[in-house]
C-alpha positions as CSV (number, residue, x, y, z in Angstrom):
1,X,-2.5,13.8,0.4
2,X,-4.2,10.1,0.4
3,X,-2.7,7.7,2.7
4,X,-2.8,4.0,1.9
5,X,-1.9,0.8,3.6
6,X,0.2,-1.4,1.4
7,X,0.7,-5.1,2.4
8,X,1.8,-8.4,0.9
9,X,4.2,-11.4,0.6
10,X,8.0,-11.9,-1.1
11,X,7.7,-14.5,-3.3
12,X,10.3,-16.5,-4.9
13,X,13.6,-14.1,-5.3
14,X,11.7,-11.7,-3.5
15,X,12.2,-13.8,-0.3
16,X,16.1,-14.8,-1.3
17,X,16.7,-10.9,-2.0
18,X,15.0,-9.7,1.6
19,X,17.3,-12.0,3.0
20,X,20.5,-11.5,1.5
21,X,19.8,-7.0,1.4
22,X,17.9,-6.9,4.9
23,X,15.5,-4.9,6.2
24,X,17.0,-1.3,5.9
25,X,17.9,-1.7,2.0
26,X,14.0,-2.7,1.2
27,X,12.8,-0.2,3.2
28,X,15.2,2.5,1.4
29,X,13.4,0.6,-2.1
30,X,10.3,1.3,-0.8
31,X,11.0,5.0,0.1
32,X,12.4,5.6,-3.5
33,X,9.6,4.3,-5.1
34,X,7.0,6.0,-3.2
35,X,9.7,9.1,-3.7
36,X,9.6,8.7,-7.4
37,X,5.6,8.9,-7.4
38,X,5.7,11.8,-5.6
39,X,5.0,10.7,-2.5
40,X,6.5,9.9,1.3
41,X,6.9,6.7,3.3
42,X,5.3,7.2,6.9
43,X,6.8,3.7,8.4
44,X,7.9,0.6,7.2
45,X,7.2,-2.5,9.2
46,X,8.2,-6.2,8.7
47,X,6.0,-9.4,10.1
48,X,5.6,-13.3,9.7
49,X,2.1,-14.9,9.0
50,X,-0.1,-13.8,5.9
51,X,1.6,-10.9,5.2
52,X,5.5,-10.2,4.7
53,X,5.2,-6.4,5.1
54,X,2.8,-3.5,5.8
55,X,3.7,0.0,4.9
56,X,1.9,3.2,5.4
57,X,2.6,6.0,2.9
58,X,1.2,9.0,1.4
59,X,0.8,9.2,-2.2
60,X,-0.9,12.3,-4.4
61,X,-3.8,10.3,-5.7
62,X,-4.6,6.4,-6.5
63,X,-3.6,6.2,-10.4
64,X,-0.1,7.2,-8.4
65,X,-1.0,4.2,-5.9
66,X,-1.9,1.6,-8.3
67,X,1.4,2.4,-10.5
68,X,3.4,1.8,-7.4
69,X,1.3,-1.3,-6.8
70,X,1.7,-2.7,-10.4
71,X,5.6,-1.9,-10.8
72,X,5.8,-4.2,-7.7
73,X,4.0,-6.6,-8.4
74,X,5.0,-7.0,-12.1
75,X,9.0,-8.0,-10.9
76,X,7.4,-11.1,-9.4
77,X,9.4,-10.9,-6.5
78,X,5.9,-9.0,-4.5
79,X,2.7,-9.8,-3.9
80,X,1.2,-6.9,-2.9
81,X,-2.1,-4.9,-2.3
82,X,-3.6,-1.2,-1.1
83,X,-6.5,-0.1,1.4
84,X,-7.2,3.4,1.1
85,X,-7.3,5.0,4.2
86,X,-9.5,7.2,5.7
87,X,-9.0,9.8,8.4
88,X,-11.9,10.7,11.1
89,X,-13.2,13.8,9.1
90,X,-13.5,11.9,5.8
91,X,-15.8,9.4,7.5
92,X,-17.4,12.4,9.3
93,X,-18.0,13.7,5.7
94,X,-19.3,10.3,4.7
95,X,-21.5,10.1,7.0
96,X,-22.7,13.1,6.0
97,X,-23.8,12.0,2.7
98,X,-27.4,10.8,1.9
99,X,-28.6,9.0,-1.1
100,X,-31.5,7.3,-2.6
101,X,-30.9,3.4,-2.9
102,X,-32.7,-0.2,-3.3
103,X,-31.6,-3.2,-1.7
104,X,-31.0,-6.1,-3.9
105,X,-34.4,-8.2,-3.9
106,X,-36.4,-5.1,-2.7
């Protein structure tokens, strides 16, 4: 199953509701939405600078990803966004791969 990287910001009521609910409760959010998509939460962590949160998961495929992504985003209370990531032996298989291509300008 894909794993992706999902970070962001609380904005607005986002930011009163992380305060007043803690920690544990938006992490339990976050593992029944990923649930509900089919997927599992592999850790939840919180920080303070550009980003509010950082969570790695596993979700079946990225249409799944992007829902997630858009339900959370659309309550205005997130600002959020994925990285897809890769393991070792998908970049070995990258690697792998060999195609014909032209530069821009070239």
């Amino acid at each position: 199953m894909p794993k992706y990287l999902i970070s962001g910001s609380y904005v607005g009521e986002g930011i009163q509701g992380l305060l007043k609910d803690g920690g544990t409760k938006r992490r339990e959010a976050v593992e029944q939405l990923i649930g509900s998509l089919g997927g599992t939460v592999e850790s939840v962590h919180f920080a303070f600078g550009d980003d509010d949160f950082f969570i790695i998961a596993d979700v079946p495929d990225n249409v799944k990803a992007a829902a997630g992504s858009l339900i959370a985003s659309s309550t205005g209370a997130v600002s959020a966004k994925i990285t897809v990531l890769l393991t070792p032996e998908e970049l070995d298989e990258v690697s792998g791969i060999s195609v014909e291509y032209r530069p821009p300008g070239q």
